[in-house]
N, C-alpha and C positions, 0 to 999 in steps of 0.2 A: 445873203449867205456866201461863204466863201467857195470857190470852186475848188471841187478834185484839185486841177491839175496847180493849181496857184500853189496851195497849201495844202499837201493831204490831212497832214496829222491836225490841224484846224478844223477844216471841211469834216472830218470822221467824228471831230470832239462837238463838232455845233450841228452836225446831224442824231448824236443819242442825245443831246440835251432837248431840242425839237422833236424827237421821236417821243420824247417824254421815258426814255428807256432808262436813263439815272440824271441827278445833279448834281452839282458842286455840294460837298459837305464844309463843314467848318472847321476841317482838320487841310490843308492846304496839300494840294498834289492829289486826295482824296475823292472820292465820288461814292452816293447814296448811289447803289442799284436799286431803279423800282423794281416793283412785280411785272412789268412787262420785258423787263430789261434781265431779270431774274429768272424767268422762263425761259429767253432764248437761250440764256445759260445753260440750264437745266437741260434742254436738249441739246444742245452741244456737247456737255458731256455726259448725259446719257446715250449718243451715238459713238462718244469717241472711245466710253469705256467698254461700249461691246466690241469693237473693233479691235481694242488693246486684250480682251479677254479672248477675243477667238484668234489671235495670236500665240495665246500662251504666257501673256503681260498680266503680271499682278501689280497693284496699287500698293503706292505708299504714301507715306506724308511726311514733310521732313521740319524743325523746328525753323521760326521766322525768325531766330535770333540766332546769330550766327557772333563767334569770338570774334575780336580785332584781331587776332592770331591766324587765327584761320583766312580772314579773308585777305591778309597780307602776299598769301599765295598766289591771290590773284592780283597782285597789285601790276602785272604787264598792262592788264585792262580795264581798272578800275577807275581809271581818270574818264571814261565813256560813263562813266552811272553816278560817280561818287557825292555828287550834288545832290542824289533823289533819294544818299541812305539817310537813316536817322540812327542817330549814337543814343544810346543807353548807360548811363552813368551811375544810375544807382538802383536802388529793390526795394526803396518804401519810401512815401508820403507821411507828414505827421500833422497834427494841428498846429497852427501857428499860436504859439504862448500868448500872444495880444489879442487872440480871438478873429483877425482877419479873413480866419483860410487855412488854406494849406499853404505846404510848402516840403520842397524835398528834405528828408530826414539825411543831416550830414553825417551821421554816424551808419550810414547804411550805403556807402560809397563801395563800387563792383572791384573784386581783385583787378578784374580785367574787362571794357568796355566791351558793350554787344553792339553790334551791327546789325538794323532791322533792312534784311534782302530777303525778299522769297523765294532768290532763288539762285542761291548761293550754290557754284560745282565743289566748291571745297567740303562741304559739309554732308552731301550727299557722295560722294566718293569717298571721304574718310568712312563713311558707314558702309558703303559697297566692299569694300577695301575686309573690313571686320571678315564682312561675310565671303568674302572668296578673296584672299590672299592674294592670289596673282593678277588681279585686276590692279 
């Protein structure tokens, strides 16, 4: 196994796949979380939301699809992540005529491409912004 110090973020990824806590899915950059890997979860944020509650923090959730527009704002820092987004080009699947399969529906092409980030500050500022003006 890889050491800490050689390669952390190695070391971190061949310690939860060995811990049996998630594995590589079939969606690439992705990972299954098991139920053991799922629970740490689950307490992790169940201590971090009482902590953010007994602050006076409420919860929110913001949408994973973020405009190409929006995320242009960040484009100072986006050359640091922009290999790990995935583009969204259209909003429907249809049968393929020759019975194959599928296939993306060209007649359902987006005005404007989505950017799948979880965790995009443009998006959640644009909506803080709504709610108090002077932010």
């Amino acid at each position: 196994m890889t050491t800490r110090s050689e390669d952390y973020s190695k070391w971190y990824n061949e310690l939860v796949v060995r811990a049996d806590l998630a594995e590589n899915s079939g969606v690439r950059g992705c990972m299954v979380i098991k139920p053991y890997g799922y629970a740490i979860w689950e307490k992790m944020q169940a201590g971090l939301d009482k902590m953010f509650k007994d602050t006076g923090h409420e919860n929110a959730y913001f949408p994973l699809f973020i405009p190409k527009s929006y995320l242009s704002k960040e484009a100072s820092h986006v050359e640091g992540f922009a290999k790990e987004c995935a583009v969204v080009t259209h909003y429907r699947l249809k049968n393929n005529e020759d019975g194959t399969g599928i296939i993306v529906d060209p007649d359902a092409k987006l005005e404007e491409e989505l950017i799948v980030r979880p965790t995009s500050e443009t998006i959640i500022s644009g909506y803080l912004q709504k709610m108090d003006p002077i932010l």
